[in-house]
N, C-alpha and C positions, 0 to 999 in steps of 0.2 A: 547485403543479406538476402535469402533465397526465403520466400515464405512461401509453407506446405499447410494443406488441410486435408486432414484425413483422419475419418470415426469420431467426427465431431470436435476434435481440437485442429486450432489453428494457431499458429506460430510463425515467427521468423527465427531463422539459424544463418549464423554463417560463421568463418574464421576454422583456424585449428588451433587445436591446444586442448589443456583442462577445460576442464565445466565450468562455464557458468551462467546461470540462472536469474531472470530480471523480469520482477514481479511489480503491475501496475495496479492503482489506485481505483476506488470507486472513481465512476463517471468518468475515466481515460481509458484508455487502452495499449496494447504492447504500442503501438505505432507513437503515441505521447513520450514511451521513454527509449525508442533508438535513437535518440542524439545521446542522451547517457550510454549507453549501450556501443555507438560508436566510438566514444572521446575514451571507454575505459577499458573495452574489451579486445585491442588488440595481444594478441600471444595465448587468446582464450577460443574455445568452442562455445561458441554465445548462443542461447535460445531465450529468446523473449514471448511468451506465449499471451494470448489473449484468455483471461477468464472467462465463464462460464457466463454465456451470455453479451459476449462482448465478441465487435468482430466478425466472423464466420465461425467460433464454436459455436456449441450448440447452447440454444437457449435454457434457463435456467426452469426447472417446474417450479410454478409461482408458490407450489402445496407444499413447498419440503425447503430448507433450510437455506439461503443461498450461501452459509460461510460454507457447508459441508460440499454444495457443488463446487467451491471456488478449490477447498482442499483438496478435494477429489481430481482438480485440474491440477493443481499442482502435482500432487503425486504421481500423476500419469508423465509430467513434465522430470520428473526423476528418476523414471523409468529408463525413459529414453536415453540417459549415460548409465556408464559403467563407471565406479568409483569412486571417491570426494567429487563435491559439489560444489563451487562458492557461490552464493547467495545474496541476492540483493531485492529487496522490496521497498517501496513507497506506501505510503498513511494504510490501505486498505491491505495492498500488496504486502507491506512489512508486518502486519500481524499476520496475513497466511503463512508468510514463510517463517518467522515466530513459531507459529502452530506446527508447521511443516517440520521445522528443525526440531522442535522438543519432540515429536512424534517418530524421527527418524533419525536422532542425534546422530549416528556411527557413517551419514552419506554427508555430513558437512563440514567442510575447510573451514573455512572464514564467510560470515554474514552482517550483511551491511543494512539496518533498520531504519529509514530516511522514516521521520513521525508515524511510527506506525500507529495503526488505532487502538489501540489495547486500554480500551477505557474500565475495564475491571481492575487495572490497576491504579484507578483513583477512589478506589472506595475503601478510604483512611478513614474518614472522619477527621481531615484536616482540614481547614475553613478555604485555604485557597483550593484544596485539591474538589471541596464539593461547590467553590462557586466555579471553576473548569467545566466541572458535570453540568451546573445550573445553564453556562454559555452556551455549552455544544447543544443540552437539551430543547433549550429554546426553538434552535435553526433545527432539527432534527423534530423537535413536534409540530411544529409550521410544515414542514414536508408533508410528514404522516397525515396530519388532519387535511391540508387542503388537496393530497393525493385521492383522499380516502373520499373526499367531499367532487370526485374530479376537474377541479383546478390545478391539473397537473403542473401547468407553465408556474405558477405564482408558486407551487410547494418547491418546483426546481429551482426558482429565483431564490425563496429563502436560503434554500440551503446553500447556493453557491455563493451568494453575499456575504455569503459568514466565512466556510472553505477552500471560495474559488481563487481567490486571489485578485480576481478582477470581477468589479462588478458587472452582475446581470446583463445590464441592459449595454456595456462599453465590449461586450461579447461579440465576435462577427456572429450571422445568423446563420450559417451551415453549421456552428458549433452547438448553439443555440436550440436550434431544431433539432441535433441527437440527442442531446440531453433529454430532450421535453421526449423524443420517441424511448428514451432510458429512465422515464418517469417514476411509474410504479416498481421497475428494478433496484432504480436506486434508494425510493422508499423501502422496502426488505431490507438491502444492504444495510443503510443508514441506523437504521433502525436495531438491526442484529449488532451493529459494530460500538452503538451507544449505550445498548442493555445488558453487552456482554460483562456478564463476574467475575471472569476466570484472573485469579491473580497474578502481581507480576510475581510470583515466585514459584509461578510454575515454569518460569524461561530459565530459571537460575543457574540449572546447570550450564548454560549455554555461553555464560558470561567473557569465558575466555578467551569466545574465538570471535565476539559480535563489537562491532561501531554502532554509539548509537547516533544518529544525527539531527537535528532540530536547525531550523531560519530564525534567526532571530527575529525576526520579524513573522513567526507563524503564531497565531492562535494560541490563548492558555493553555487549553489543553494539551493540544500537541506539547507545550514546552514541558506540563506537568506530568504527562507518559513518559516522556523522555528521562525525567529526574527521576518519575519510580520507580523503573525500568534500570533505571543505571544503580540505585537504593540494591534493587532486588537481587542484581545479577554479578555476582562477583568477579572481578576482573571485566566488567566490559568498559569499554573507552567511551566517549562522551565527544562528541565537537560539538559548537553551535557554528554556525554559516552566515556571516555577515550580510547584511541586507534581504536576506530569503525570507519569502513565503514561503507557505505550504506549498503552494504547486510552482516552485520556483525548481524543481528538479527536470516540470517537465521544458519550461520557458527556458528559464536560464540554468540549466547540466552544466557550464562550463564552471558554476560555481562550486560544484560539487566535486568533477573528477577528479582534482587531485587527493584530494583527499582520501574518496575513496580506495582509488589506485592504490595510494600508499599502504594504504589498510590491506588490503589483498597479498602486496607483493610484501608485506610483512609475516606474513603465513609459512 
């Protein structure tokens, strides 16, 4: 794949065919999911773009919203084709494109939502769905406060000990050390992605042409967006993924491609 930067987004493209579209996570970036990207986008025009802030796009203004910048990258990223789009995002990624798709339903084929974050869809009032909220908010107000307090390294640590899949400290430290320089970015993130209310039945229309996907092995939350999400949206399909983390899309993609694949080329 050829990666281009130019008027502040950056991306990788390559391949020919239809569109499609592969949206990464808080604290990753496009480069985390070109092994997915590779294992599922042959016969496709693949762009994997880096959000706002991420990469060599342009930095995010700390003053203004970071979901609306990340949207805003996306959109731009849907620009760039002519026609259906099929779609694919990860935890952070999968609710942009979520947002993305209810926003532009008539540019999208088929959309694949690996745990996206759509935590306004747990506000049931049901005991498991508000001790989900209680988990995530724990690691998510540890960020906040010890960012806020600048202990930026220990608010990164919280948070990825809960999210990352691997802890903190069994991290190599070139990884380590972006994180800690994506400190107070990912505090905004985290933060907007945890407080957000928008229900899951604003995606509803969407249901007939979306995968949702869940690690059995990820985080309550994740498992519990996943179930209201799928509650919300009618007709959308459901898999869980044996042995997966959360960031097991970006480590181990090979557990996901088929599946995915299938889901596309059932379109």
């Amino acid at each position: 794949m050829e990666r281009i930067t130019a008027d502040g987004m950056d991306y990788w493209i390559g391949g020919t065919g239809p569109a499609l579209l592969i949206l990464h996570g808080g604290g990753a970036s496009a480069e985390a999911l070109l092994g997915l990207a590779g294992l599922v986008g042959d016969g496709y025009r693949v762009l994997v773009p880096n959000l706002a802030g991420y990469g060599r796009s342009a930095p995010q203004d700390p003053n203004q919203p970071a979901m609306a910048a990340h949207l805003a990258m996306v959109e731009r990223a849907f620009a760039l084709y002519d026609g259906p789009i099929d779609l694919i995002g990860h935890s952070m990624g999968g609710f942009m494109a979520l947002r993305a798709a209810s926003r532009q339903p008539e540019r999208v084929r088929r959309l694949v939502a690996i745990e996206p974050m759509c935590f306004g869809s747990l506000h049931t009032g049901s005991p498991l769905d508000t001790a989900a909220l209680a988990e995530d908010r724990a690691a998510i107000d540890a960020l906040v406060r010890l960012v806020d307090a600048n202990e930026v390294e220990a608010g990164v640590a919280a948070f990825i000990d809960y999210w990352g899949g691997v802890p903190w400290d069994k991290m190599p430290e070139r990884i380590r050390a972006r994180l800690v320089a994506l400190g107070r970015q990912l505090r905004r993130e985290a933060f907007e992605t945890s407080y957000d209310e928008t229900s899951a039945t604003a995606y509803a229309a969407l249901g007939d042409r979306t995968l949702l996907l869940v690690g059995a092995e990820a985080p309550l939350p994740a498992r519990r967006i996943v179930t209201r999400l799928a509650e919300a949206m009618p007709g959308a399909q459901t898999e869980t993924i044996a042995g997966a983390g959360h960031m097991a899309v970006v480590m181990q993609p090979n557990l996901f491609a088929e599946t995915v694949r299938q889901w596309l080329d059932a379109g």
